[in-house]
DRENBA-850577 format. One record per residue (C-alpha): residue number from 0; residue in three letters; chain; z, x, y. Coordinates in Angstrom, 2 decimals. Example, Ala and Ser with C-alpha at 12.3 -4.5 7.8 and 13.67 -1.06 7.14 Angstrom:
2
(0 "ala" "A" (7.80 12.30 -4.50))
(1 "ser" "A" (7.14 13.67 -1.06))
END
This chain:
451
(0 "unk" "A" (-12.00 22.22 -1.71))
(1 "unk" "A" (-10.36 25.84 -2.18))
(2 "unk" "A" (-6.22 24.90 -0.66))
(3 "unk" "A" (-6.18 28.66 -0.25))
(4 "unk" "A" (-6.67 28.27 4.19))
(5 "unk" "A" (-3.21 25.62 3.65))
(6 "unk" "A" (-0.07 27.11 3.44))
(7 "unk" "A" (2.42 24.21 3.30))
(8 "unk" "A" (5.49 27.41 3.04))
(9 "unk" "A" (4.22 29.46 5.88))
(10 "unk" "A" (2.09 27.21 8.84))
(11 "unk" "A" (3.40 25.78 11.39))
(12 "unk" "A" (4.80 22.19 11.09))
(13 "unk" "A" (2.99 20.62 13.43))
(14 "unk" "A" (-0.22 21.83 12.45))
(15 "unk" "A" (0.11 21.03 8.92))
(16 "unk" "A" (1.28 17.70 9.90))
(17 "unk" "A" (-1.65 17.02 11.92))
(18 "unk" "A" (-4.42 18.10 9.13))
(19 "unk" "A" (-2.72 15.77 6.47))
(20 "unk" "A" (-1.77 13.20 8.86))
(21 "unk" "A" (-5.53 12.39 10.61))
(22 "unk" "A" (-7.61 12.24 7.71))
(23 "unk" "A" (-4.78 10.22 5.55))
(24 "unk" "A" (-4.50 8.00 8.64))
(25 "unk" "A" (-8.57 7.27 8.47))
(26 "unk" "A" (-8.56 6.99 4.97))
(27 "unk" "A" (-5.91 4.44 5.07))
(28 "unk" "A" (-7.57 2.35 7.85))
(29 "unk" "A" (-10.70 3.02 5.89))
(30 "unk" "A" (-9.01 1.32 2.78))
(31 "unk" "A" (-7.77 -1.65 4.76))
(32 "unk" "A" (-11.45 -2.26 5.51))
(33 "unk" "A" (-11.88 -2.89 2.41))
(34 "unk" "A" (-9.76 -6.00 2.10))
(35 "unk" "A" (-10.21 -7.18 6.01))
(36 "unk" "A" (-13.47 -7.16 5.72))
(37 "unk" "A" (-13.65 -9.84 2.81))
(38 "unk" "A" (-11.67 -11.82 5.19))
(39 "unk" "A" (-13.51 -11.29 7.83))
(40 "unk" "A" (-16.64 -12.62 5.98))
(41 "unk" "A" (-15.05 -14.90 3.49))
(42 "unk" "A" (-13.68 -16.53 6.72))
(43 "unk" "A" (-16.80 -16.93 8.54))
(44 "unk" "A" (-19.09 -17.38 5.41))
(45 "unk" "A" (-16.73 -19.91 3.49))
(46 "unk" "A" (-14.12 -21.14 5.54))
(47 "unk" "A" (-10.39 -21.07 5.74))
(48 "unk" "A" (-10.06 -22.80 2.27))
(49 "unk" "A" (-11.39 -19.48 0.73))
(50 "unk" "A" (-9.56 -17.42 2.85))
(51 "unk" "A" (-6.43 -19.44 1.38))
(52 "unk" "A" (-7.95 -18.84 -2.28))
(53 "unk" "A" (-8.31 -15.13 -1.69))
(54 "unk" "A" (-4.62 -14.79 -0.46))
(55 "unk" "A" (-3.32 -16.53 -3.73))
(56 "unk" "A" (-4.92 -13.82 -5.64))
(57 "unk" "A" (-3.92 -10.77 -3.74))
(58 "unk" "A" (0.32 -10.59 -4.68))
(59 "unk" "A" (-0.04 -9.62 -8.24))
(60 "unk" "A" (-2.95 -6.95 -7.21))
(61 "unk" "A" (0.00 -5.62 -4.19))
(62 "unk" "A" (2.17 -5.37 -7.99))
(63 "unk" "A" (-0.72 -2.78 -9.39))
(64 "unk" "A" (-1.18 -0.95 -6.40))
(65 "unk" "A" (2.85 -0.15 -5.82))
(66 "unk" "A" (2.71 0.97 -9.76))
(67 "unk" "A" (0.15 3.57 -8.58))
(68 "unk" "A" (1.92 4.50 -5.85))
(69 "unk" "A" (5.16 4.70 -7.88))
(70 "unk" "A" (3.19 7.09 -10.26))
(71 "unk" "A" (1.73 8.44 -7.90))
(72 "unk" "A" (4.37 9.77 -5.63))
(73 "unk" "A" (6.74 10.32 -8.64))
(74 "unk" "A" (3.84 12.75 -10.27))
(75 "unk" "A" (3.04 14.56 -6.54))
(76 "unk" "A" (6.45 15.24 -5.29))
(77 "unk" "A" (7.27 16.87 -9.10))
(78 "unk" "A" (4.11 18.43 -8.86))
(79 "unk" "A" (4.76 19.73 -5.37))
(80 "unk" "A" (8.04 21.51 -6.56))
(81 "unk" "A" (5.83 22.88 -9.51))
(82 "unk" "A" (3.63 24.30 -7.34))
(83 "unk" "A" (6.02 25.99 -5.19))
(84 "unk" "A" (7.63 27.68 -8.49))
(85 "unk" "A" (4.06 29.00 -9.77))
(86 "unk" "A" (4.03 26.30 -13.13))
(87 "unk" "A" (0.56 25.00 -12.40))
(88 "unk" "A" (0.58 23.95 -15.85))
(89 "unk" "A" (3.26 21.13 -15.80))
(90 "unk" "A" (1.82 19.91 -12.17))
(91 "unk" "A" (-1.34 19.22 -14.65))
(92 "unk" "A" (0.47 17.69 -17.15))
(93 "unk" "A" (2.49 15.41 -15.26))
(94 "unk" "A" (-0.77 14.17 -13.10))
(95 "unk" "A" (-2.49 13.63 -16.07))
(96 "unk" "A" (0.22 11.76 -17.98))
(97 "unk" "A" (0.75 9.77 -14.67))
(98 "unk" "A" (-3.03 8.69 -15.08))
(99 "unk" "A" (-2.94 7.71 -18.68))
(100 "unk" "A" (0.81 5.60 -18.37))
(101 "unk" "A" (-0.81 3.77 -15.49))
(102 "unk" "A" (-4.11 2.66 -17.12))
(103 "unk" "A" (-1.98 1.26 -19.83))
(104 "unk" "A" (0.27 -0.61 -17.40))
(105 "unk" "A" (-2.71 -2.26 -15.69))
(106 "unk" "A" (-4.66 -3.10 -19.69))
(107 "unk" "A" (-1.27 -5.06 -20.15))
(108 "unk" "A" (-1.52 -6.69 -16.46))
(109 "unk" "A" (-5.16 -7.65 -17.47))
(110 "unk" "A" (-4.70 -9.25 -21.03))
(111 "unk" "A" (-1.48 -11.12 -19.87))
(112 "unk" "A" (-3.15 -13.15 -16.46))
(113 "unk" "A" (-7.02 -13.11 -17.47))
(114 "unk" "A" (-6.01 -15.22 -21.00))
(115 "unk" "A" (-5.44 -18.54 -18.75))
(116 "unk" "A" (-6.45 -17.85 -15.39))
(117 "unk" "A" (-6.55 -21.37 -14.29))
(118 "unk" "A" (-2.37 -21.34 -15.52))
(119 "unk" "A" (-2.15 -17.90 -13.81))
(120 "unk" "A" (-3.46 -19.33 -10.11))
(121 "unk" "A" (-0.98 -21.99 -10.46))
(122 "unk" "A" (1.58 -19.88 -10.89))
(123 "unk" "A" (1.18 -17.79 -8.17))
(124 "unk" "A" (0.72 -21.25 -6.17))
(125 "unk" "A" (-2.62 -22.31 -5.94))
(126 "unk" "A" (-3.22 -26.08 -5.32))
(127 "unk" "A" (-5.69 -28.33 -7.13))
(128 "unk" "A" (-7.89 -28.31 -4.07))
(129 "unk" "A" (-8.29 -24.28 -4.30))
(130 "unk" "A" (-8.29 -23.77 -8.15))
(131 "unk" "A" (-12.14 -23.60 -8.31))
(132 "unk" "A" (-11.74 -21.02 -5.67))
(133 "unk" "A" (-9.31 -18.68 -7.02))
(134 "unk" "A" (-10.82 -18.82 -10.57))
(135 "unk" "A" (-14.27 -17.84 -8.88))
(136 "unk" "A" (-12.30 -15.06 -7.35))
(137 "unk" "A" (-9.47 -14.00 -9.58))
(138 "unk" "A" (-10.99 -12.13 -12.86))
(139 "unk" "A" (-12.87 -9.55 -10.18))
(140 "unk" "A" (-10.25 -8.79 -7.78))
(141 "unk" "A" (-7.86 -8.29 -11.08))
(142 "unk" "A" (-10.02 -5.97 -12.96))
(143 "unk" "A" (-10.57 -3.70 -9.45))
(144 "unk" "A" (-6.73 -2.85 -10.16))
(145 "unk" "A" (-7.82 -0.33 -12.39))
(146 "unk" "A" (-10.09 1.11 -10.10))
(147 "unk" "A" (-7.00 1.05 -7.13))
(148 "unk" "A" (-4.57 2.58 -9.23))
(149 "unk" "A" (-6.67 5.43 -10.13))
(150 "unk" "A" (-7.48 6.12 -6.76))
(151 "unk" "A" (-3.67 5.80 -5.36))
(152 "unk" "A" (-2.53 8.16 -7.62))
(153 "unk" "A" (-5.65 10.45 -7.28))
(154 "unk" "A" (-5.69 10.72 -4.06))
(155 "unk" "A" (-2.11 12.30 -3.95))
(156 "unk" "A" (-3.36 14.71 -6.16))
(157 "unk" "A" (-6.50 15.22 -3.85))
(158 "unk" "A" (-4.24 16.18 -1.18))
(159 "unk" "A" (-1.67 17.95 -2.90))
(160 "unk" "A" (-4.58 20.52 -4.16))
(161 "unk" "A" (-5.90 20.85 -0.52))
(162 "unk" "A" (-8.98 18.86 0.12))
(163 "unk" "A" (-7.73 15.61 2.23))
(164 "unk" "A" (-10.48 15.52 4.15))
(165 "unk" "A" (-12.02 14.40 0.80))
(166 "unk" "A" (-9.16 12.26 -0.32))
(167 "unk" "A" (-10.36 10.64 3.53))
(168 "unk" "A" (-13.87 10.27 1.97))
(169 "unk" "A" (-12.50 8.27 -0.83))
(170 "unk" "A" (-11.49 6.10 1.58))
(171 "unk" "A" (-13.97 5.81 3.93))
(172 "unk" "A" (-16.92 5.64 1.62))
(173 "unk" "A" (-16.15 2.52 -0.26))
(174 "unk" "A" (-14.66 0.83 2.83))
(175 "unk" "A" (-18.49 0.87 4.42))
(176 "unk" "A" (-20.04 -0.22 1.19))
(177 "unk" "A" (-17.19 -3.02 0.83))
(178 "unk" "A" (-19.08 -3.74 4.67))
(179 "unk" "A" (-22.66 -3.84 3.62))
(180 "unk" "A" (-21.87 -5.22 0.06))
(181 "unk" "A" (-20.03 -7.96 1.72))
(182 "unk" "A" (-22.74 -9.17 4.16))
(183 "unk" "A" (-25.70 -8.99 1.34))
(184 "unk" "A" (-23.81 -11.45 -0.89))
(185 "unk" "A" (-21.73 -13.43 1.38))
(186 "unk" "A" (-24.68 -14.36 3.56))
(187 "unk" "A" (-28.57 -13.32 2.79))
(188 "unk" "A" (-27.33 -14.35 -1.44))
(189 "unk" "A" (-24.79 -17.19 -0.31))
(190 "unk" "A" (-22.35 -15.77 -3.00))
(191 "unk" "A" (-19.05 -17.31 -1.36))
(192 "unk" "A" (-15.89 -16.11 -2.29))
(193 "unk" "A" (-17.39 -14.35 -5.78))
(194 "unk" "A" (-19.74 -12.67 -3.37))
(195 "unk" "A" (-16.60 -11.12 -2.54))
(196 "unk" "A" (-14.85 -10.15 -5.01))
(197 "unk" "A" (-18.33 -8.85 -6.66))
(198 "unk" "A" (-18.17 -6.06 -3.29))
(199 "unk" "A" (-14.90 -5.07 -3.51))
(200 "unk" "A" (-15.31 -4.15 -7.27))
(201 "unk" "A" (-18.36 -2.24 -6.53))
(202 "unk" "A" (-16.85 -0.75 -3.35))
(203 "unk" "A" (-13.27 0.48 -5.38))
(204 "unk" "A" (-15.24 1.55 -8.64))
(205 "unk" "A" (-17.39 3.90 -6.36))
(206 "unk" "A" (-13.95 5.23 -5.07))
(207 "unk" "A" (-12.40 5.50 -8.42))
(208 "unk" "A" (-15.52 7.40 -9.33))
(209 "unk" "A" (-15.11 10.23 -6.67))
(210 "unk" "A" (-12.04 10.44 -7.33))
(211 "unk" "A" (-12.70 11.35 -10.87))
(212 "unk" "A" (-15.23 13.70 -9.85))
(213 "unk" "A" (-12.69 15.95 -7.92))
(214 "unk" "A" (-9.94 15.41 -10.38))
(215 "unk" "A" (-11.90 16.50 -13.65))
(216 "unk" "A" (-14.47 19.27 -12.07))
(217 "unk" "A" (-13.66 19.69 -8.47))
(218 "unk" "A" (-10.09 20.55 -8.22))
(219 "unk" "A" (-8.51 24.09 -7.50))
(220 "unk" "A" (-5.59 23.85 -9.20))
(221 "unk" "A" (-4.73 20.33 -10.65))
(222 "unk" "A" (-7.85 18.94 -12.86))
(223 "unk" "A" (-6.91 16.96 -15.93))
(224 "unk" "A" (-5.39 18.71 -18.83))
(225 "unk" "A" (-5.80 17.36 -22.46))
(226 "unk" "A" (-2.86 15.55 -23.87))
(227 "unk" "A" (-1.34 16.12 -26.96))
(228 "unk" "A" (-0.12 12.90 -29.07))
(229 "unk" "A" (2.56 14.53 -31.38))
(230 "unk" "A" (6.04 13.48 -32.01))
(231 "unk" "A" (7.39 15.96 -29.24))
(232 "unk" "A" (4.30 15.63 -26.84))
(233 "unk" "A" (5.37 11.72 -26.71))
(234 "unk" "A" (8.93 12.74 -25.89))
(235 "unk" "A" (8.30 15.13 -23.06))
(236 "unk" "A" (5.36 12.23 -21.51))
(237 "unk" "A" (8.33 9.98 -21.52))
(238 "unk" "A" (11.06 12.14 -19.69))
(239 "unk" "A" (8.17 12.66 -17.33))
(240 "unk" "A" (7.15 9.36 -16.57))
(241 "unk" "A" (10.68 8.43 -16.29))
(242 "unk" "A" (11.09 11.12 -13.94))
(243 "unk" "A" (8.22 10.01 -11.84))
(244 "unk" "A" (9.08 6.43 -12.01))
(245 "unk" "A" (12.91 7.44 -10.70))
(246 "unk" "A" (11.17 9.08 -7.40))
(247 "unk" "A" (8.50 6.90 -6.86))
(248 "unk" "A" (10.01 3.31 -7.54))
(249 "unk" "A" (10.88 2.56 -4.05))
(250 "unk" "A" (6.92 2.99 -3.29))
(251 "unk" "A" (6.45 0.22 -6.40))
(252 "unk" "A" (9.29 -2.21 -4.42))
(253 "unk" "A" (7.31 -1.51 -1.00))
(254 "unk" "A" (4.08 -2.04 -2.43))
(255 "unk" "A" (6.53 -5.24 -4.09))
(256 "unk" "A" (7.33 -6.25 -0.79))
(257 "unk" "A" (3.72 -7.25 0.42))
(258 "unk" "A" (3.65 -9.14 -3.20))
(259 "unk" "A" (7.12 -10.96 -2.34))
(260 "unk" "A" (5.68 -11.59 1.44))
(261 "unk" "A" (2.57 -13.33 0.47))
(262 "unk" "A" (3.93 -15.02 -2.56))
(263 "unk" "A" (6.88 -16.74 -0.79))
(264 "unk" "A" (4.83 -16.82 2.41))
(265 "unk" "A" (2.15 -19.20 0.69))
(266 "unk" "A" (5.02 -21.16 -0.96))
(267 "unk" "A" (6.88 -21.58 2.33))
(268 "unk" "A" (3.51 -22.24 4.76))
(269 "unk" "A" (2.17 -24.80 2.15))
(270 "unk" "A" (5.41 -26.80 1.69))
(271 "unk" "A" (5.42 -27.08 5.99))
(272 "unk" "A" (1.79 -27.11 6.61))
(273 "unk" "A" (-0.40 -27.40 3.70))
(274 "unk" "A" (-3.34 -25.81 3.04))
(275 "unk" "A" (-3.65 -24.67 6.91))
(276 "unk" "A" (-0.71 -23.17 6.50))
(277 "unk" "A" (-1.47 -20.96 4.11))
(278 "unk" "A" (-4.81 -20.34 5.70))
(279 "unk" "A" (-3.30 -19.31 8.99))
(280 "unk" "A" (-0.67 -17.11 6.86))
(281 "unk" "A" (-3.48 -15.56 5.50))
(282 "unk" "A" (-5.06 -13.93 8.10))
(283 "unk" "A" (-1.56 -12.48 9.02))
(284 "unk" "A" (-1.36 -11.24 5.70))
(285 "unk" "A" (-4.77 -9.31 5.94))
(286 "unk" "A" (-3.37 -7.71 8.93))
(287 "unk" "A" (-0.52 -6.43 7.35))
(288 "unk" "A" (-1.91 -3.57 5.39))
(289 "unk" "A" (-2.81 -1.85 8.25))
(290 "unk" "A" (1.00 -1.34 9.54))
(291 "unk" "A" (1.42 -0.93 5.67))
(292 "unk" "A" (-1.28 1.79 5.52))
(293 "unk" "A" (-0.12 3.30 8.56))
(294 "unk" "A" (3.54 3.63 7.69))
(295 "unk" "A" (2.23 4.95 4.03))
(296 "unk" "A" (-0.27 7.32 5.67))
(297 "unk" "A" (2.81 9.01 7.92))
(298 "unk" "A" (5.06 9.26 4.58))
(299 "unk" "A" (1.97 10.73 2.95))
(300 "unk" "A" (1.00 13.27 5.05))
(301 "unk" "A" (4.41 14.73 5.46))
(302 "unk" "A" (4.89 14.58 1.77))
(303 "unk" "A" (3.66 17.82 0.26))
(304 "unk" "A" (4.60 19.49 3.46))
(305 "unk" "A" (8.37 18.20 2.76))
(306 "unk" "A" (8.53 18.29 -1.08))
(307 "unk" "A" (7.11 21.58 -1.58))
(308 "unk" "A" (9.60 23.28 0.87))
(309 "unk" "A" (12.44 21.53 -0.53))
(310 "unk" "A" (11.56 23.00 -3.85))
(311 "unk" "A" (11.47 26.64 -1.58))
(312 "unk" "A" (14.48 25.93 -0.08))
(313 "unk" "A" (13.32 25.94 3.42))
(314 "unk" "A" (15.84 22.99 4.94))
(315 "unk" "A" (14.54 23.79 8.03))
(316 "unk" "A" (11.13 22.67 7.81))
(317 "unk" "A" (11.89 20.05 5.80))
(318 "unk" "A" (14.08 18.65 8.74))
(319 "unk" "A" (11.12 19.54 11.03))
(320 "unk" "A" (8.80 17.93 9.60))
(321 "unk" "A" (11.03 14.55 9.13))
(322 "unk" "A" (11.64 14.37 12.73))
(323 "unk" "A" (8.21 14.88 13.62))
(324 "unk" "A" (7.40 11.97 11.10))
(325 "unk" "A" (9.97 9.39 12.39))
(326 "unk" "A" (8.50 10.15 16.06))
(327 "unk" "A" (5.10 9.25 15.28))
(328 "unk" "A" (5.94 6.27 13.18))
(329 "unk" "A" (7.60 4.93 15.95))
(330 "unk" "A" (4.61 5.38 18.44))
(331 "unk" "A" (2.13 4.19 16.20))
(332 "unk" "A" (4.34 1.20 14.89))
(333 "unk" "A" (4.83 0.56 18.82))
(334 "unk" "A" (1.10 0.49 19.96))
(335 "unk" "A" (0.47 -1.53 16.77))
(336 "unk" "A" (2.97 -4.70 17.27))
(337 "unk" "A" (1.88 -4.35 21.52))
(338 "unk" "A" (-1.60 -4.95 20.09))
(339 "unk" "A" (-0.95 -7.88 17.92))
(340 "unk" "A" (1.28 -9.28 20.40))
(341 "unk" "A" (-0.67 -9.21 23.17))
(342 "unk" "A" (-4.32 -9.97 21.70))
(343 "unk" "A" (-3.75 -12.64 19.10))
(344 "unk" "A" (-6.72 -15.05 19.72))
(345 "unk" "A" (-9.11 -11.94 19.49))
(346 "unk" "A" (-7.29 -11.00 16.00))
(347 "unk" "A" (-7.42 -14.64 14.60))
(348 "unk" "A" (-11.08 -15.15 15.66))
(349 "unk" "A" (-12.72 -12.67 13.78))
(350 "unk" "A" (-11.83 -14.49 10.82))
(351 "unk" "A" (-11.76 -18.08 11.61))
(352 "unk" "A" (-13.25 -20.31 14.27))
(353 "unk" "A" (-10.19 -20.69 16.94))
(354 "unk" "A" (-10.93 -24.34 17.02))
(355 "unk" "A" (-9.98 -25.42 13.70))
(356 "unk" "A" (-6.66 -26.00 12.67))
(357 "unk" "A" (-5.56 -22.93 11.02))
(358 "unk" "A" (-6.87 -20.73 13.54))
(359 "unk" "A" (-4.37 -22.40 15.96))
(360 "unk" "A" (-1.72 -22.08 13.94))
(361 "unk" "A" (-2.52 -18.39 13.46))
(362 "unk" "A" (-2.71 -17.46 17.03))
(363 "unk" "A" (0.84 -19.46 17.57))
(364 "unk" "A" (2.27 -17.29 15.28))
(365 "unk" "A" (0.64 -14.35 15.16))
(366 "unk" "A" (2.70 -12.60 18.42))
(367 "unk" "A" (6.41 -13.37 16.32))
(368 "unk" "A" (5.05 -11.86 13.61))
(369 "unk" "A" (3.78 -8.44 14.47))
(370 "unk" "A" (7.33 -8.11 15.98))
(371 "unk" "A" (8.14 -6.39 12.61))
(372 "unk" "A" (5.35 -4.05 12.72))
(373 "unk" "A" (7.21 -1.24 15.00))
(374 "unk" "A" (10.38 -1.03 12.32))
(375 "unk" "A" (7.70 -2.14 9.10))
(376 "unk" "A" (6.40 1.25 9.86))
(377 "unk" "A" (9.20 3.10 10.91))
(378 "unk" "A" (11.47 1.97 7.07))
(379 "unk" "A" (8.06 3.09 4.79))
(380 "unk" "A" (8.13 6.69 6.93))
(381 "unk" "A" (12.40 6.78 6.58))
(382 "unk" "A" (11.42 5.83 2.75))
(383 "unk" "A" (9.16 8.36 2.07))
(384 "unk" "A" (11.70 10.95 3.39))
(385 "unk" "A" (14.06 10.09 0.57))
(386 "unk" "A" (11.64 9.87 -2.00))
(387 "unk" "A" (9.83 13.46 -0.96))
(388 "unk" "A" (13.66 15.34 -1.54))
(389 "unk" "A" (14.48 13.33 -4.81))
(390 "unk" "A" (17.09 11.34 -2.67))
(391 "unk" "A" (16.30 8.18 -5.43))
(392 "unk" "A" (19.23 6.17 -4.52))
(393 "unk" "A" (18.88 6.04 -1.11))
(394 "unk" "A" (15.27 4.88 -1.13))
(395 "unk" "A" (15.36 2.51 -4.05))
(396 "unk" "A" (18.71 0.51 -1.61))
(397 "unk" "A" (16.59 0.79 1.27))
(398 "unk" "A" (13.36 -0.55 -0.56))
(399 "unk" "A" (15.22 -3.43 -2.24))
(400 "unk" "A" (16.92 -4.23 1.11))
(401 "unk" "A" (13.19 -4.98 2.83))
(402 "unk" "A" (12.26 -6.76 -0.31))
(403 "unk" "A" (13.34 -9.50 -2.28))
(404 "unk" "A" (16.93 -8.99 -0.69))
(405 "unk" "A" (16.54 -9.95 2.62))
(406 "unk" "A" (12.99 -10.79 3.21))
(407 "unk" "A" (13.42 -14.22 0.43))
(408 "unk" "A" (16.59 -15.35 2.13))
(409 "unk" "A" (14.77 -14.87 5.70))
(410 "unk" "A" (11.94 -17.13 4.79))
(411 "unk" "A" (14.14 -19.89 4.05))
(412 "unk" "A" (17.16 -19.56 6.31))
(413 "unk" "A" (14.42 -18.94 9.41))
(414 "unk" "A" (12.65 -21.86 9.51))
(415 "unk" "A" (15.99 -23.81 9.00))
(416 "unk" "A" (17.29 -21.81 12.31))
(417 "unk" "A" (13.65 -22.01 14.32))
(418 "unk" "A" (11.30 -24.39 12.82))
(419 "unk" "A" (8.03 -23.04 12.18))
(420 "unk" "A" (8.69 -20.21 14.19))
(421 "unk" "A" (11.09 -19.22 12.07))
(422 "unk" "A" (8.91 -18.80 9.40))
(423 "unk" "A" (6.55 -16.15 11.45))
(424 "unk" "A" (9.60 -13.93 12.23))
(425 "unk" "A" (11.02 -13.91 8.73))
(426 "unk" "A" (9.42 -10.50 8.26))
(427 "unk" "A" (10.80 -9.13 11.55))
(428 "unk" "A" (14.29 -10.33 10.57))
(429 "unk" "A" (13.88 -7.97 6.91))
(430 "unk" "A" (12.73 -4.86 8.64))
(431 "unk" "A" (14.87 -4.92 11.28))
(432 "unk" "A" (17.94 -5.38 9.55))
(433 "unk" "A" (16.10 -2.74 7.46))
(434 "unk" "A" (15.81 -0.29 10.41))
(435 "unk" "A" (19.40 -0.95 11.27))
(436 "unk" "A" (21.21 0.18 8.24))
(437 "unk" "A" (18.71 3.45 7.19))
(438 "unk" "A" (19.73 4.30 11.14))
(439 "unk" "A" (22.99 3.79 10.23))
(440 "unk" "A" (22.91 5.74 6.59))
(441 "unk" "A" (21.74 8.66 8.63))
(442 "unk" "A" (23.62 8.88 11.52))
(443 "unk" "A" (26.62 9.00 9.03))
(444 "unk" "A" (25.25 11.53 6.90))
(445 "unk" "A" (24.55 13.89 10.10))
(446 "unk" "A" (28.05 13.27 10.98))
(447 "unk" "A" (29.44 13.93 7.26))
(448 "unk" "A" (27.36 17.25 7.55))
(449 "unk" "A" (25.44 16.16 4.38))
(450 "unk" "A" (22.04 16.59 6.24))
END
């Protein structure tokens, strides 16, 4: 666990890139087991009614998880540049107050959508046909957001203190028990859709729990630190928090773009095709996290390496290892969107039957849509850039721009334009023009000398 073998001022680029970047990478396709799998199941144990249910549920949990990522950035890359000036203390304190503001955040989440779930659902756009669904699924998946965030923002700090091969463990571990846990109760104990949810709770809580093991005994450097609750103490948590929040909110609007594409996907698919709609929209959306966790995995792994030689000074690295970044994101994000593109029957039939109706509709529209894959990838990697040198501006615009600002208007000018086509390549519209205007920001910075 010792980070003494890692020097993130001193090793080479590439080979620092490559130890954070393969187990990160398998951790975050590990994770994204964890909610394929349901569907996978759900899909094949309950039908695509349940998968429909299940995708109802999941934008306000996409909310949680970008908070921990917010925090959890925002406390690593300030942590990083404490690091790399000797304070070891105030890397402990802000991890730990990072911890504490974000278990609050998700109490609040709880008490405010678990008083009424049945009102909740039909907020987020549940019909009358899948209320009994969502309401067998909702209170389980909402309480594992406690679990999530602890383990997005501990797992930053795993890294950050050396040991990602056990930040990959995290992963990995409750991404086979979500397997195993998910065949026992959606099959042998005919559990349905709270079969489920009852897995994934167990599977994230056994997460959260390693990562609490590291974090409070196992660490080198950043364990826990107590908290003092004085007038002052209060004060300086605040400025910190704040601080965090400033770097990490365009991880939070990322995270808030998954929310905004399955919340205004589901309202868009159901008012054209019903419930089949949003059952066919579904199993797009379960695919998503992996280009998600991929493009998060590339930002992560060059993260410490970036943040803590921008708090050296060391421009030159820092450049390095951007470059090197941006490469593989677009390789990855390229072999991804071929896949998708090219194998779309194979994708949509591990979930559903490809002779029912929302299977069909799937495999029509699942080539448009992994067209945004390549640049989905390539903005989260550009993003993570700005937020690892404290460039806040730049990757809030850029966040907001893949978000609710263009990604809303393209699901309902697009299906105006192309019919129901339109509607698949309303996420390809948002990233590219995305794509287009970071490429732009930085080819006028390099020219302006700023870079």
């Amino acid at each position: 666990m010792n980070n003494s073998s890692i020097d993130l001022g001193k090793d080479r680029i590439p080979y620092l890139f490559k130890i954070y970047l393969v187990p990160t990478l398998l951790g975050m396709l590990a994770l994204c087991a964890v909610t394929a799998t349901d569907g996978i199941f759900v899909g094949q144990g309950a039908g695509s009614e349940a998968l429909a249910a299940v995708n109802i549920c999941i934008a306000p949990t996409m909310l949680m998880m970008g908070i921990g990522l917010m925090l959890g950035i925002g406390a690593s890359v300030i942590s990083s540049i404490n690091l790399a000036n000797n304070n070891v203390t105030a890397a402990r304190l802000n991890i730990t107050q990072s911890l504490v503001f974000g278990t609050a955040i998700v109490g609040i989440f709880l008490i405010v959508t678990l008083i009424s779930p049945a009102d909740t659902a039909r907020v987020l756009g549940s019909s009358e046909t899948l209320l009994p669904l969502v309401l067998d699924y909702m209170p389980w998946i909402f309480v594992t957001c406690l679990f999530q965030l602890w383990c997005g923002i501990g797992l930053f700090v795993i890294r950050l203190d050396g040991a990602p091969q056990y930040a990959m463990w995290c992963n990995v571990i409750p991404g086979l028990l979500n397997v195993i846990l998910d065949y026992l109760f959606i099959f042998p104990l005919d559990m349905g859709i709270l079969g489920a949810a009852i897995a994934t709770t167990i599977s994230c809580f056994t997460g959260f729990v390693m990562v609490l093991i590291y974090i409070t005994g196992l660490a080198s450097q950043l364990k826990l630190i107590r908290l003092n609750w004085n007038r002052d103490s209060l004060r300086l948590m605040s400025r910190n928090i704040w601080n965090q929040c400033k770097i990490g909110i365009s991880a939070l609007l990322g995270e808030t773009t998954m929310g905004v594409l399955m919340l205004t996907g589901n309202i868009v698919f159901m008012h054209y095709l019903g419930d089949n709609g949003v059952g066919a929209f579904s199993i797009a959306c379960y695919y998503c996290p992996f280009a998600f966790m991929i493009g998060n995995a590339i930002a992560q792994a060059a993260q410490p390496i970036i943040s803590y030689n921008y708090g050296m000074n060391e421009s030159k690295r820092v450049t390095t290892t951007e470059r090197l970044a941006i490469i593989t994101a677009v390789v990855i994000g390229s072999i991804v969107t071929m896949a998708f593109c090219i194998f779309p029957s194979g994708m949509v039939g591990l979930f559903l039957d490809t002779d029912t109706e929302a299977a069909q509709i799937a495999i029509d529209g699942m080539p448009s849509f992994a067209t945004a894959f390549v640049f989905f990838v390539f903005n989260l990697t550009a993003i993570g850039y700005f937020q690892s040198v404290k460039m806040v501006i730049p990757s809030v615009v850029f966040a907001l721009l893949r978000g609710a600002v263009l990604l809303v208007p393209a699901f309902i000018i697009m299906p105006i334009i192309l019919g129901i086509k339109g509607i698949w390549l309303a996420l390809f519209a948002s990233e590219f023009l995305t794509s287009i205007c970071i490429t732009s920001f930085y080819l006028y910075n390099k020219r302006s000398g700023k870079r």
